[in-house]
N, C-alpha and C positions, 0 to 999 in steps of 0.2 A: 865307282864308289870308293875304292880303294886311292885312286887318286886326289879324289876333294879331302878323304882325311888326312892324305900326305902333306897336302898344300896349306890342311888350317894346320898340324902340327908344325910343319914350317912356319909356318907366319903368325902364329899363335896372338903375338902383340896386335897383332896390325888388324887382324880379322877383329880384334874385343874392343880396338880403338874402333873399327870402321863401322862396326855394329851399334858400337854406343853413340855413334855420332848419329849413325840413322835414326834409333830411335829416339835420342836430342832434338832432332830437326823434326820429324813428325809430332814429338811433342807440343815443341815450339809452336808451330803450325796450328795443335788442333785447340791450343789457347788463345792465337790470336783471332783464330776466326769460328768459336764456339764461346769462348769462356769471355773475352774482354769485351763483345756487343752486349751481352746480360746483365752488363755492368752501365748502360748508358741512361740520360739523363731525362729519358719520358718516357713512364709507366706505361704508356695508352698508346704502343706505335706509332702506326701509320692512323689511327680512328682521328684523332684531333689535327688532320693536317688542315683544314680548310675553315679553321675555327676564328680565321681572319676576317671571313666572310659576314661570321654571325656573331659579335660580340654585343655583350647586354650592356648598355651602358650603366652606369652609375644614377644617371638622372631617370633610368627608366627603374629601378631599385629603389632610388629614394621616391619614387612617385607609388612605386608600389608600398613599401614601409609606411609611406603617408595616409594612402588611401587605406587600408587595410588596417594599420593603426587608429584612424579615426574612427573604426566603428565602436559601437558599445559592446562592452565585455572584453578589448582587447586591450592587454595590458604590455605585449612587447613582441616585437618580431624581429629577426635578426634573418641575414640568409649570408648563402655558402656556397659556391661554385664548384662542384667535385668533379672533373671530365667534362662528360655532358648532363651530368645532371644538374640542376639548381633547384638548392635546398632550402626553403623559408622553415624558419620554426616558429611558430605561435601560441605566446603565454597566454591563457586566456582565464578568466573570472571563473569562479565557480558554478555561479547562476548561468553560464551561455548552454545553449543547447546541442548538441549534435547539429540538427540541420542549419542551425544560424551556423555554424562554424563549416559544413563543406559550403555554405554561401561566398566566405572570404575566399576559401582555394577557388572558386571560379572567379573572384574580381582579380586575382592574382595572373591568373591567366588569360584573363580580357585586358591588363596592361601589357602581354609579352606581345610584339608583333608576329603574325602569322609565318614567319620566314624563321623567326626563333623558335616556335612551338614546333616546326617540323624540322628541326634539330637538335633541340635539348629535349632531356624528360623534366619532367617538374614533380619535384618531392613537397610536399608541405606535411609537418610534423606541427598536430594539436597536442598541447598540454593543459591538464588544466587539475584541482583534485576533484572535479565533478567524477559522477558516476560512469560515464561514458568514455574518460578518456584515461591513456594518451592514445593518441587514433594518429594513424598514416594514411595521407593521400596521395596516390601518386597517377603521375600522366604519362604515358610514354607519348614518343616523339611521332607516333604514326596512329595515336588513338585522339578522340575528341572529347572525352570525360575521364574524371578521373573513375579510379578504383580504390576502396577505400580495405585496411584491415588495422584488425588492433595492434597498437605496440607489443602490448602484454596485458597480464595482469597487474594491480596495483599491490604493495605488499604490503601487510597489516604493520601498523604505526603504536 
């Protein structure tokens, strides 16, 4: 014992330089491979690696907008690719009904092909200022109907 404190009071400089530098270098370290990967450029991992595979096209979006827009009481649909979810939203009249409306989230999902539906979930969000809504449908990618719950409450106007 007596000799290690001989040796740092000798070498006082050299031990605070050699110290600091170690913990420099471990520092160094535990940012390059802790702190700058949390910093990279996709939210979702490794989940969206094979999302090559299943891409929705555009004309199967606009077939869906069309068909689903054509029915009565629909007055605008928009949708949204979040990960794996794809999100339609649907303005709807105020006279449409609850079951006329989970009717569209099943045409919505009778236009996705079956290889899509067992990789994405499908969200569709009803709006409308009927009594019923705004109502959430949603499909996971391993179920075969949807599940429906309310957005919220509507708040007094």
């Amino acid at each position: 014992m007596r000799g290690i404190k001989k040796f740092f009071h000798k070498h006082k400089k050299g031990c605070i330089i050699g110290s600091s530098l170690f913990f420099g270098i471990l520092l160094i370290l535990f940012i390059i491979f802790f702190v700058v990967p949390a910093f990279g450029d996709n939210n979702y991992g490794h989940r969206l690696d094979d999302e090559d595979k299943y891409k929705v096209s555009s004309s199967t979006v606009d077939n869906i907008k069309e068909t689903v827009g054509s029915k009565d009481g629909v007055l605008k649909i928009t949708y949204h690719k979040e990960g794996r979810i794809l999100n339609f939203t649907v303005k709807l009249e105020d006279n449409v009904s609850l079951d006329t409306a989970k009717t569209y989230a099943e045409l919505v999902a009778d236009k996705l092909s079956k290889k899509n539906l067992k990789y994405y979930d499908v969200q569709i969000f009803f709006d409308s200022n009927g009594d019923d809504f705004p109502i959430i449908g949603y499909r996971a990618k391993d179920n075969d109907n949807f599940s429906w719950g309310n957005a919220g409450e509507r708040s007094e106007k």
